[in-house]
Residue, then its C-alpha position, 0 to 999 in steps of 0.5 A: x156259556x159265555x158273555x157275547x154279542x148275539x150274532x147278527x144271522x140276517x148278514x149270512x143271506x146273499x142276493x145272488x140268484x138261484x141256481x136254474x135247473x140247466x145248470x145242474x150238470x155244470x155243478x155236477x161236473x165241478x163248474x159251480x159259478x164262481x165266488x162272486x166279489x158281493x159274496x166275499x164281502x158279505x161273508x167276510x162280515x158274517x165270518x166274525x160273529x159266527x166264530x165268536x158265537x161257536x166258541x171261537x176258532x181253534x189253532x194247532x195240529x188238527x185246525x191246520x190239518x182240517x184247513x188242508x183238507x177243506x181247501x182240498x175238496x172246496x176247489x172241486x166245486x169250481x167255486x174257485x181253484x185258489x186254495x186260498x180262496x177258502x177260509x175252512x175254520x175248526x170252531x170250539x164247539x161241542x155241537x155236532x155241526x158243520x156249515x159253510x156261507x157263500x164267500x168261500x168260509x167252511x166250517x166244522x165242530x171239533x166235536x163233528x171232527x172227533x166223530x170221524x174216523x178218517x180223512x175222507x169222512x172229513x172231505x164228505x162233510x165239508x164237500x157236503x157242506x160246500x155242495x150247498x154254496x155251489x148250488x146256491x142253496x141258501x139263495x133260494x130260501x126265505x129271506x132270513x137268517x140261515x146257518x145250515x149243516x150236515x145235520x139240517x134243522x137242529x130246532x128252535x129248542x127254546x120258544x116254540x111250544x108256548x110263544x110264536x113270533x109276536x110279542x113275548x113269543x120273540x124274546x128268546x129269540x131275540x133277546x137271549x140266544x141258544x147259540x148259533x147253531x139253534x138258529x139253523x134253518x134246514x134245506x130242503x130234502x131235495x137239496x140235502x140230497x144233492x148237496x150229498x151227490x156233489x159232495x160225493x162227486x167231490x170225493x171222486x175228483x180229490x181221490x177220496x173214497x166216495x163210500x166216505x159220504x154213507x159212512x159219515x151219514x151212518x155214524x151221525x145217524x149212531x151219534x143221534x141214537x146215542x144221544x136220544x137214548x142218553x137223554x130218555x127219549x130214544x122213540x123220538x124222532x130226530x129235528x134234523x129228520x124232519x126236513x131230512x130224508x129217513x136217515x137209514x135211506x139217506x145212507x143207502x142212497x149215499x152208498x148207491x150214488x158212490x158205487x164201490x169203494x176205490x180211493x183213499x181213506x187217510x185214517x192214520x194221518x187222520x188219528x194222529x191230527x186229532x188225537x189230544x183234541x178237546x172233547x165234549x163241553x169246554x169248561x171255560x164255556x160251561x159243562x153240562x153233566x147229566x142234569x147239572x150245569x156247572x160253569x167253572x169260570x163263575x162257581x155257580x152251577x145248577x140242576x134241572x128236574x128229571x126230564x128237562x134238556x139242555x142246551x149250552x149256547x155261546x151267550x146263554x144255556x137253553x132248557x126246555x121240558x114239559x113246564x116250559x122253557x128257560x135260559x140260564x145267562x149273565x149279564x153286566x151288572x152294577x150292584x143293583x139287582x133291580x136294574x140288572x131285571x129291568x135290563x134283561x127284560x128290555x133285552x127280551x124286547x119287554x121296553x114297556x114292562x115296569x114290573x114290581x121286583x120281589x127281593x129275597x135269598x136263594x142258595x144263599x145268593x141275593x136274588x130278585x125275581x119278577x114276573x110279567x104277562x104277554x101275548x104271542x099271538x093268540x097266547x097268554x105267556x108268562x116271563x120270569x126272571x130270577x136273577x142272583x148276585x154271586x159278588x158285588x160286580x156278578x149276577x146271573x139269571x134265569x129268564x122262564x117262559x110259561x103258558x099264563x097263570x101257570x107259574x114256574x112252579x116245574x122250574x122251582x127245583x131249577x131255581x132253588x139249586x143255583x149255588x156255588x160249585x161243590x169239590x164234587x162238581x169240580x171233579x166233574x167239571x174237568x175237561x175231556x180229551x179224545x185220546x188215540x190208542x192202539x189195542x193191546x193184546x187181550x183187550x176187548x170192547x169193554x175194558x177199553x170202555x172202562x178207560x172211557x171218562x163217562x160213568x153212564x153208557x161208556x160201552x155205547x159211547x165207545x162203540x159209536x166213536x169208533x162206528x162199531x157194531x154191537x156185536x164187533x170186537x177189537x183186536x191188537x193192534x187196531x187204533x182206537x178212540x177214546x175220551x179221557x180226562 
């Protein structure tokens, strides 16, 4: 979590026409329209602000390689053949996620990244993602703000259960932000499935391995399982497989279009470009570690009842559970935590909200809180803010939505915790980083985990990183990831 502006996503949305079915086989055949001066412009001026909204833009040995990579693939849709007409940025961020906006910008997560176990897997994403600006996907959706990926619907964590789109049901939305990629509306199933066919016809024109397509699709379909299980809710169904087809038959379909595997897979230049890259949440953003929050830069930290989720945002953390939902954010403060709740609530869109503020002290901390009533179309809600003073120039809050007359009583263990980080919140706040390894003799899948810096299911963590089945082992000799401190 960190102080930014809330990106502007209605800039992402282009007036350029729809692709019509007659020209299918052109974008099959990598004769995509070309990259027309209104879409540069447009996404020039998008390009800023989802960079700052995804933790910004990483440098170095894996960005440079990625940036190849990207420019590789992208010049086999006919959107242009100038590599240099394509601006492909490796984003700090933790959130599996890769996307690309008509004007020639390609993005993908270091995290996404370190998932990968080669170079063509890296082309599949990005031929994937770059799939859907040939087509001019986006285009053809509503006329709001889009940032799709790979993974599709991520979902609106924050608001949708107890508000709508009206009133209060807009203030989290609005106002606080999940980051940018809780905004992603997904593509239709159609069009995911084509953006896969071109991405896979993609990999067959740059000489990567086609097969690339239904590897990447299986492990994030692993990675989703994984952190399902990890979060408690392993029956859930995914978001991203609501407007996506069954991903065990989306892999199949993959696997199906690309026929047998011929071409380059690049796995070691691969490894060695991503080896050392930061895993996991950076600690200048924030760090969440199981039910805590622990946010370095400021010394504050705080924990969420059993059951509860979060979501750490560029501008705000999301928590979302079974009482309600809540963002945890910062604000510009100036010693009076009376103004500092009446700009956050007009922030929320509340301009004629003149609540009465309740001081106290909570951990130890100043904190003022107050509660006012709204509609979101036919429903009652309740917003709270619980705000807390760590300085003399610092303040944070919670900002609570709740059904009307319920109370934040599920978020009072929440609201209670807020303190200062402790040594032992330290040691956990510590970063990770993906580490590249060659097995040694005599070492198995579990002592290897052992090495993993995770104290809950480091097995699985291992297995999912390195596509390995439950029952596969390693052997001398195979390179391997792994996350260290």
């Amino acid at each position: 979590m960190k102080k930014s502006a809330w990106l502007a996503t209605a800039s992402l949305m282009l007036a350029a026409p729809v692709a019509a079915p007659a020209q299918r086989a052109d974008l099959a055949a990598g004769q995509a329209a070309a990259i027309t001066p209104a879409e540069r412009q447009q996404g020039a001026r998008a390009n800023a602000g989802i960079v700052a909204e995804y933790g910004g833009r990483m440098s170095g040995r894996a960005a440079t390689y990625v940036e190849g990579v990207g420019r590789r693939i992208a010049t086999q849709s006919g959107l242009s053949s100038n590599p240099g007409a394509f601006d492909v940025t490796l984003l700090n961020s933790p959130v599996n996620n890769a996307f690309a906006i008509p004007g020639g910008y390609i993005y993908v997560t270091r995290q996404l990244l370190a998932l990968m176990n080669d170079e063509a897997e890296l082309a599949a994403v990005l031929g994937h993602e770059v799939g859907h600006v040939a087509a001019r996907h986006s285009q053809s959706r509503q006329r709001v703000a889009q940032r799709n990926s790979i993974l599709g619907a991520l979902g609106q964590l924050a608001v949708g259960a107890v508000t709508g789109n009206s009133g209060f049901g807009q203030l989290l939305g609005r106002g606080v932000g999940t980051g940018a990629q809780l905004l992603t509306l997904g593509y239709s199933r159609k069009q995911e499935t084509e953006s896969d066919d071109l991405g896979i016809n993609y990999l067959r024109r740059a000489r990567y391995d086609p097969e690339a397509m239904a590897s990447m699709l299986d492990a994030l379909a692993s990675q989703t399982a994984l952190e399902q299980q990890l979060r408690g809710d392993a029956r859930a169904t995914p978001a991203w497989a609501s407007t996506h087809p069954d991903p065990g038959a989306r892999v199949e379909r993959a696997a199906q279009q690309a026929g047998p595997a011929t071409g380059m897979r690049n796995r070691d230049a691969f490894l060695a470009a991503i080896d050392g890259l930061l895993y996991g949440d950076d600690p200048k953003q924030g760090v969440i570690e199981g039910q805590s929050f622990l946010y370095p830069p400021g010394r504050v930290a705080f924990t969420v009842p059993a059951g509860y989720t979060m979501q750490n945002g560029a501008k705000a953390v999301s928590i979302s559970g079974q009482g309600g939902q809540a963002q945890f954010a910062a604000g510009a403060y100036d010693g009076n935590l009376e103004r500092y709740v009446g700009a956050v609530l007009r922030g929320l869109g509340a301009t004629n909200a003149q609540p009465a503020v309740e001081r106290m002290t909570i951990g130890g901390f100043p904190a003022a809180v107050t509660t006012v009533r709204g509609s979101s179309g036919q429903t009652q809600v309740d917003v709270t803010i619980v705000a807390y003073a760590t300085d003399a120039r610092q303040a944070y809050h919670f900002s609570i939505v709740t059904p009307a007359g319920r109370g934040v009583a599920a978020f009072a263990p929440m609201i209670d915790s807020f303190r200062r980080m402790t040594a032992e919140d330290n040691r956990a706040a510590r970063p990770r980083y993906l580490r590249v390894i060659t097995v040694k003799q005599g070492e198995t899948v579990q002592s290897l985990a052992r090495r993993m810096a995770y104290t809950d299911a480091p097995v699985e963590r291992f297995q999912v990183l390195n596509r390995l089945g439950r029952g596969d082992a390693v052997r001398a000799g195979d390179k391997v990831k792994i996350v260290t401190y």
